[in-house]
C-alpha positions in Angstrom: 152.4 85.0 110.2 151.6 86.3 106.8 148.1 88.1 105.8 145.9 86.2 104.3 144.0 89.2 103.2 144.3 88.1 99.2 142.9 85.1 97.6 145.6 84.0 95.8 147.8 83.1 98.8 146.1 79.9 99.8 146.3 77.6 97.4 146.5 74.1 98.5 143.6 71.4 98.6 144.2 70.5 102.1 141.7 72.1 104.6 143.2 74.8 106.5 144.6 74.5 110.7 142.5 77.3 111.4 138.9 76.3 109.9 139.5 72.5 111.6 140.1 73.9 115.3 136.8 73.7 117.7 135.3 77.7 118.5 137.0 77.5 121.7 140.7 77.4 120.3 140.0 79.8 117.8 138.9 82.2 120.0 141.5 81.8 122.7 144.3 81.7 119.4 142.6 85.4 118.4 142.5 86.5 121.9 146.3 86.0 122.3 147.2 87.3 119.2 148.7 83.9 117.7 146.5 84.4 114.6 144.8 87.7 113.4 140.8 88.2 112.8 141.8 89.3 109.3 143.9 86.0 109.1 140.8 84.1 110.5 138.2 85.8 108.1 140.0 85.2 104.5 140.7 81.6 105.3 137.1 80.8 106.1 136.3 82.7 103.0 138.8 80.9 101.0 137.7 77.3 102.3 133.8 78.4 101.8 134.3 79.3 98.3 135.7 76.2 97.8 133.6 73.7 100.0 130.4 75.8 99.9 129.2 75.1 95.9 128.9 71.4 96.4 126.6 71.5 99.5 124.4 75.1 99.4 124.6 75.3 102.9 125.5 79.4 103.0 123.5 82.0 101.3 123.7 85.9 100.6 127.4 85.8 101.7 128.5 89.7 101.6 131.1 91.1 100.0 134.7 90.0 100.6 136.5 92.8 100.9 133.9 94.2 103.4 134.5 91.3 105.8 137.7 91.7 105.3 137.7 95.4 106.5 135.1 94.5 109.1 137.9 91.5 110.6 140.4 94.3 110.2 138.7 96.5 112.5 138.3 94.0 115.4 142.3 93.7 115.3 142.6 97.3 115.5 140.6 97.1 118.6 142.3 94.0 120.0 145.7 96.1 119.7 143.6 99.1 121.3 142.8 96.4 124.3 138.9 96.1 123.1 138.2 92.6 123.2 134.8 92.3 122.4 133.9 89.3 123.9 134.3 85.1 123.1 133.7 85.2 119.5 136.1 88.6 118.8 136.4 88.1 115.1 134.3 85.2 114.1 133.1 84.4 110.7 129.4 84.3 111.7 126.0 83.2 109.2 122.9 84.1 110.6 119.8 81.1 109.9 117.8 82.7 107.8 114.8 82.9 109.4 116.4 85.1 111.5 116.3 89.2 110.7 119.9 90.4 110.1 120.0 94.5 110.0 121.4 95.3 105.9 121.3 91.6 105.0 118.7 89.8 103.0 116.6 88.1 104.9 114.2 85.1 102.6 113.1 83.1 105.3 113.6 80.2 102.2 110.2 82.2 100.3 110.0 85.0 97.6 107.2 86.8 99.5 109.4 87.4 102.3 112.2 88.6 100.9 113.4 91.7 102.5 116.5 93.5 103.8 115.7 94.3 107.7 116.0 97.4 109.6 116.9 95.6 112.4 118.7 92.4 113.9 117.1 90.0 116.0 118.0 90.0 119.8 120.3 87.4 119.5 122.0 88.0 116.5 122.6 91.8 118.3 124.1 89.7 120.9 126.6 88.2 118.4 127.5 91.3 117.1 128.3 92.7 120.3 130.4 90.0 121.6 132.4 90.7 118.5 131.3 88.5 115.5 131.1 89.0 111.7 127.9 88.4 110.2 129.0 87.2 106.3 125.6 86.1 105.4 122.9 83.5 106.0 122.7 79.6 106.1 119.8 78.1 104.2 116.5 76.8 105.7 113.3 75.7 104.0 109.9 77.7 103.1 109.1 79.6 106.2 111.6 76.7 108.5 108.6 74.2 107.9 109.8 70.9 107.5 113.0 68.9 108.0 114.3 69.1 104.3 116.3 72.8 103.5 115.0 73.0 100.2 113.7 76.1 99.2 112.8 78.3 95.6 114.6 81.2 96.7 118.2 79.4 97.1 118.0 76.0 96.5 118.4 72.5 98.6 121.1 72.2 101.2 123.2 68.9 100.5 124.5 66.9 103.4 127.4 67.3 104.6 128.2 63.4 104.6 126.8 62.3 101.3 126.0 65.2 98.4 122.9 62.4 97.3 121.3 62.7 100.4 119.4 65.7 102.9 120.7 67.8 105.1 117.8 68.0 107.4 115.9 70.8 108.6 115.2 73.3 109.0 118.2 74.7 110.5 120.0 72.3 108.0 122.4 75.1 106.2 123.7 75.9 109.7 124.4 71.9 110.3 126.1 71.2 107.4 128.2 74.7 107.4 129.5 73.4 110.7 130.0 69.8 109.9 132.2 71.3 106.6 134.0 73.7 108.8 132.5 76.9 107.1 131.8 78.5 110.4 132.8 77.8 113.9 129.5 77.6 115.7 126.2 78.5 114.1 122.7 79.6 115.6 119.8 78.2 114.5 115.8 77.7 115.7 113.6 74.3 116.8 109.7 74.5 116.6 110.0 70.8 115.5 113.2 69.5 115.3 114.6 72.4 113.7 118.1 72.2 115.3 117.8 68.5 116.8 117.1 66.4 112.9 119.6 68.7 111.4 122.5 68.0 113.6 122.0 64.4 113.6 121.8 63.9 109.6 125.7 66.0 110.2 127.2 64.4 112.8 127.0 67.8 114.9 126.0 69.2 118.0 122.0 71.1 118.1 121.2 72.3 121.1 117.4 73.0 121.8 117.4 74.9 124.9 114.0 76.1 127.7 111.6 77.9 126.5 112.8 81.4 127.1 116.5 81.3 127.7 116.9 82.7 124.4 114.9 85.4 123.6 112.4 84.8 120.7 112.7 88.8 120.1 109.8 91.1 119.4 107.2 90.4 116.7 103.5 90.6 115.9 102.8 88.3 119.2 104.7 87.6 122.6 103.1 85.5 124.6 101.6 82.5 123.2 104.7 81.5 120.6 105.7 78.7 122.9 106.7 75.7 120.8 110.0 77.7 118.7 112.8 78.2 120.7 116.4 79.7 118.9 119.2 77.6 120.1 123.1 77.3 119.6 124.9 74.4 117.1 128.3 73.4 117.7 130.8 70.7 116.9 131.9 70.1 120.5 129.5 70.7 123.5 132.2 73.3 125.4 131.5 75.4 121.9 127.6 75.0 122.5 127.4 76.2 125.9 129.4 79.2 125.4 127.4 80.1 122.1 124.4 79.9 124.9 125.9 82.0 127.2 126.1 85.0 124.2 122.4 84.0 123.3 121.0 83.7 126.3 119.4 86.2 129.1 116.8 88.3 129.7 115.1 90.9 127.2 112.8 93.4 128.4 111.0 92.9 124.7 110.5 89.0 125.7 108.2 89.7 128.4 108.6 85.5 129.0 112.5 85.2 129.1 114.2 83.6 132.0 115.6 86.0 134.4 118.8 83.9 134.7 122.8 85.2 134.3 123.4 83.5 131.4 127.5 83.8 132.0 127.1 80.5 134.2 126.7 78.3 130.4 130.5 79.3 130.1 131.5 77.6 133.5 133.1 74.1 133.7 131.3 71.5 132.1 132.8 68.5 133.9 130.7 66.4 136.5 130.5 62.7 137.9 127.9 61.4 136.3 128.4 57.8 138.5 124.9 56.5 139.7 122.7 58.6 136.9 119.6 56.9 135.4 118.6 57.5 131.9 115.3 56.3 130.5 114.9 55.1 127.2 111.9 55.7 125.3 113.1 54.2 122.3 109.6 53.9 119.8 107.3 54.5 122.6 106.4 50.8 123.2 106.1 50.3 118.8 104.2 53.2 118.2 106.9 55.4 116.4 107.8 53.5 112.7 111.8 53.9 112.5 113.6 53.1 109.7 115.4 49.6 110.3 118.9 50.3 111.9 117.8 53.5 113.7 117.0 51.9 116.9 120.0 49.5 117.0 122.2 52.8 116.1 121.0 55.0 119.1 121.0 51.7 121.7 124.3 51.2 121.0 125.2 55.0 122.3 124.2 53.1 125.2 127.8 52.3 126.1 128.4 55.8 125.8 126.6 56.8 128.7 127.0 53.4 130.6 131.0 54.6 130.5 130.7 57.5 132.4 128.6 55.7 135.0 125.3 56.2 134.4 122.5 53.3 133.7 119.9 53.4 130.7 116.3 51.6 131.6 113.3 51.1 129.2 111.2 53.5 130.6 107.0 54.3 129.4 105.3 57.5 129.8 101.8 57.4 131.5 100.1 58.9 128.3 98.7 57.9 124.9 101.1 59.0 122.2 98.7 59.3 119.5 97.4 61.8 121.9 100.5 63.9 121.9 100.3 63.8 118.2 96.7 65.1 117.5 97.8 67.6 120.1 100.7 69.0 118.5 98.8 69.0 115.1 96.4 71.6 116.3 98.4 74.0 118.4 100.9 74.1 115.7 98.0 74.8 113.0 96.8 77.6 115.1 100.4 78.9 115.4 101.3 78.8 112.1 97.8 80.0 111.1 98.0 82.7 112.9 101.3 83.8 111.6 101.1 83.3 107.6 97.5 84.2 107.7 98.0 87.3 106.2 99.9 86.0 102.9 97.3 83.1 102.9 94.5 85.8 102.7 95.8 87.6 99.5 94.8 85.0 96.8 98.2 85.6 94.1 100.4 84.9 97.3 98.3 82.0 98.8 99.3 80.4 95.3 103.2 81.1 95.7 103.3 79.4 99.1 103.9 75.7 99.3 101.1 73.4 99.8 102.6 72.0 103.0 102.3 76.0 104.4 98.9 76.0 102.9 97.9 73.1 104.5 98.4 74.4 108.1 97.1 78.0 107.5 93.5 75.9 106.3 93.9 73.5 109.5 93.9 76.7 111.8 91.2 78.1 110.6 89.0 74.8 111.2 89.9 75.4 114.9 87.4 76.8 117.4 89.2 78.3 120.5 87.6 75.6 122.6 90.2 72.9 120.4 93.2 75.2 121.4 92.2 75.2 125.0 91.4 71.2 124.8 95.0 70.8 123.1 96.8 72.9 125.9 94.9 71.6 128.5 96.4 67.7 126.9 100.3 69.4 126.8 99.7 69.9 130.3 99.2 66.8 130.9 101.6 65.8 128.6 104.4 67.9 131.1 102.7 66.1 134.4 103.4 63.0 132.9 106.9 63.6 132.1 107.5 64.9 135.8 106.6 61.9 136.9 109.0 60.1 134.4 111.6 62.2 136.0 110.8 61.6 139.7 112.1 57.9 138.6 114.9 59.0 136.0 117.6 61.9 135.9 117.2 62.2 131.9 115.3 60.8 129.2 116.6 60.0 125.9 115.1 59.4 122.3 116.5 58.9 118.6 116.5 62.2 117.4 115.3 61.1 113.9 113.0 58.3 113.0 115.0 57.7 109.6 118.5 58.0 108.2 118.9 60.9 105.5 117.3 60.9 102.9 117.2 61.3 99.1 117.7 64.8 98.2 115.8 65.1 95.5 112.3 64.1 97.3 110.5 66.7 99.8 109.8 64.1 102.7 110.0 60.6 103.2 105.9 59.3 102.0 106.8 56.1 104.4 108.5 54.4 106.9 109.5 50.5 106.8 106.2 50.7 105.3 104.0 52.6 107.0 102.8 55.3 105.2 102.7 59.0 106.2 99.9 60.9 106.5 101.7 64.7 106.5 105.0 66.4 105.4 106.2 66.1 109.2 104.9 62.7 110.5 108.0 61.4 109.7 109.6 63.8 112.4 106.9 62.9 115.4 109.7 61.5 117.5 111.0 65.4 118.8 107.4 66.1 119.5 107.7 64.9 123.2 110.7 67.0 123.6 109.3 69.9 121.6 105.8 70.0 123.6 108.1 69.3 127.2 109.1 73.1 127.4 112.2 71.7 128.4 116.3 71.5 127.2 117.0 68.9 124.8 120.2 68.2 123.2 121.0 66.3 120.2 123.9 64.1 120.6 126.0 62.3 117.5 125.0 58.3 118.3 127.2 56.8 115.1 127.1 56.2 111.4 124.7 53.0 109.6 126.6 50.9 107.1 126.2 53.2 104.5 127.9 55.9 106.3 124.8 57.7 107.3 125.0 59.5 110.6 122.1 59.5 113.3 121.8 61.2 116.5 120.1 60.6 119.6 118.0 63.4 122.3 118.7 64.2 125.7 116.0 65.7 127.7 116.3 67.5 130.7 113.7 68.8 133.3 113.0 72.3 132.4 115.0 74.6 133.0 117.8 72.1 133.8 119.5 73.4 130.4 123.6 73.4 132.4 122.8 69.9 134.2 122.0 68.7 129.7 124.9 70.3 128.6 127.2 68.6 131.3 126.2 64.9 130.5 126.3 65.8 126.9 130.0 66.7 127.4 130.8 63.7 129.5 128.9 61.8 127.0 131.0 63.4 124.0 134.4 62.8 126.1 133.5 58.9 125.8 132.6 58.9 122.2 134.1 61.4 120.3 132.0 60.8 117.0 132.5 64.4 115.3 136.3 64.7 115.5 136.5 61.0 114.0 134.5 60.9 111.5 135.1 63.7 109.4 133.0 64.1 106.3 134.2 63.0 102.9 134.6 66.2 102.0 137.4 67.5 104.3 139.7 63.9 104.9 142.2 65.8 103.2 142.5 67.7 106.3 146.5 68.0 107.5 145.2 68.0 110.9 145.6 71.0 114.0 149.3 71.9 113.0 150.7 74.9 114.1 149.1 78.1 113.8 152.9 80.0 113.0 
């Protein structure tokens, strides 16, 4: 096989074997030696530089030739019998709200721009099982908001139509997998951060329990409960064993699951005959969705009914506007209590969007006595949904309330005519999930007539992260959506030839 180590040996507008094959191949064709990590690094490179200007999806890419001596290392120390681990050799872009040690960090905002002394515990993790960090994927202001727009780097285009949005805010990660710029990607979920994203792409986000991956140390421990980190993928198998590198125990995550994460790399296959599913659908008309987006997800219906399983209506015992006014005020306090300090020094209150200023205010109109009222309502919130599952195995929800959207706007103002009253009303549907604690996986459900994909959420009881994952793989064995419909932008693809 020749070395791909210069530029100028690819040179054909198909898309590349290597960049179409799912992690799991890739990794087991560098493992055996069929293909180098050298090999492996300069074709990604080559097929980023070419795919990567039309969408914005990766950001502060590093130096060629350094990745390239980086990949060159790890086949030294394949030769030397050091395998690293599953992703030996991957091309690997941090989100970038993530800290990366030597590698500009932005967090989508001048006034957190920064190169980091230190990686986050996960992305140590990826390192260690042996991948290449060759920059960042693009997220919005601070990760608020499901559009990846940002004044640092620009907006992320989607991956299936350049007009539209990628979603957010993990939305560089989404499209960079959908494109084929990176294997698997990482990416985090406060609201829909990895759910929205991976259904404007047509790809795999994976939000998993509340402490399976550590959040990693910071200015507070303990009461950051609504962000998890979480793995993306194009094919479930490639999600779980992204979790199983992200996930376990830290002693600086005094709230991580003390689980072995290796069992997210066992088997995923399971009879899922007899399973009930409950649909929640709009909760009984109170979520506006854009028309087709109910119709889309319903029909993933046969999906599930394939593998054996039966979908029911099914209608939580609590008041969703509720669950709203509850999310609104712990995430105020959150966020308050996290961008306070920029917000207090008046020449960078001004620099920060108004959508970021605009939750730092609503915190501090809390009392302590709202926080404990709100917690007190998510409690309730996670009664009522064991009660749901005492009745049903999962639950499942759209994972978007509209199809992507123009590019060029910063969040839908309405939907089929109901107006929004905040930058993330239009996202309320992942609040159940986000506020459950629990797994939740977003699942491709199909394409709308103009081509527009849409996904749809599996929630699991918490902690039941491997039981998600397997009836998202059985799921994705009936449907198939991301390896047939390939975006525009890579049809050209000769297909999963041979590697020699």
């Amino acid at each position: 096989m020749k070395d791909l180590g210069k530029r100028d040996v690819i040179a054909t507008d198909t898309i590349p074997d290597l960049v179409m094959m799912n992690a799991l191949d890739l990794s087991r064709a560098i493992r055996s030696k069929q293909v180098s990590s050298k090999q492996v690094m300069a074709t990604y490179l080559d097929h980023i530089e070419r795919t990567n200007i039309k969408v914005n999806a990766i950001v502060s890419l590093q130096n060629r030739d350094e990745l390239l001596k980086q990949a060159a290392e790890r086949d030294e120390q394949l030769a030397r019998g050091e395998y690293r681990g599953w992703m030996h050799g991957f091309p690997h872009a941090v989100k970038d709200a993530a800290p990366t040690k030597g590698i500009r960090t932005t967090w989508g905002s001048p006034l957190l721009d920064t190169v980091p002394q230190a990686d986050a515990i996960f992305v140590e993790r990826l390192k260690n099982n042996g991948a290449i960090i060759i920059g960042k994927t693009n997220t919005p202001e601070f990760g608020m908001g499901s559009q990846t727009y940002n004044s640092v780097f620009g907006t992320t285009l989607n991956a299936y139509m350049q007009s539209k949005a990628a979603g957010g805010s993990s939305g560089g990660a989404a499209v960079s997998l959908a494109l084929r710029m990176l294997p698997v990607a990482d990416g985090s979920d406060m609201m829909g951060s990895l759910r929205n994203p991976a259904a404007f792409n047509n790809v795999i986000g994976f939000r998993p329990s509340y402490g399976r991956i550590p959040p990693g140390s910071g200015d507070e421990l303990f009461l950051q409960q609504l962000t998890c980190v979480g793995p993306m993928g194009r094919s479930v198998a490639d999600v779980a064993m992204l979790l199983a590198v992200m996930a376990g125990p830290d002693p600086a995550a005094p709230l991580s699951i003390e689980q072995d994460p290796a069992r997210f790399a066992a088997p995923l296959g399971r009879d899922f005959k007899g399973t009930r599913l409950g649909w929640l659908g709009n909760l009984d008309g109170y979520l506006p969705m854009e028309p087709g987006v109910l119709e889309l997800c319903k029909s993933s219906f046969k999906g599930f009914e394939a593998i054996g399983c039966t979908v029911e209506e099914a209608r939580p015992d609590f008041p969703p506007e509720k669950m709203w006014d509850t999310w609104l005020t712990l995430r105020h306090w959150l966020l308050a209590g996290h961008y306070l300090a920029l917000y207090n020094h008046p020449s960078k209150r001004e620099r920060m969007k108004p959508e970021a200023r605009w939750e730092v205010e609503g915190g501090l109109n809390l009392t302590a006595l709202d926080v404990y009222k709100a917690s007190v309502a998510r409690s309730r919130w996670y009664e009522a949904l064991g009660t749901l599952f005492e009745s049903y195995d999962y639950l499942l929800l759209p994972s978007a309330q509209v199809f992507p959207f123009d590019a060029g706007i910063h969040w839908p103002k309405a939907i089929d005519g109901v107006t929004m009253d905040t930058y993330h009303r239009w996202m309320e549907v992942v609040v159940p999930g986000s506020l459950s604690g629990g797994p939740i996986i977003s699942m491709p459900a199909g394409f709308n007539r103009d081509g527009l994909p849409m996904g749809v959420q599996i929630i699991g009881k918490n902690h039941a992260d491997f039981a998600v994952l397997q009836l998202a793989y059985a799921y994705e064995q009936a449907t198939n959506w991301v390896s047939k419909h390939l975006p525009p932008l890579i049809k050209g693809s000769g297909g999963l030839g041979s590697l020699s």
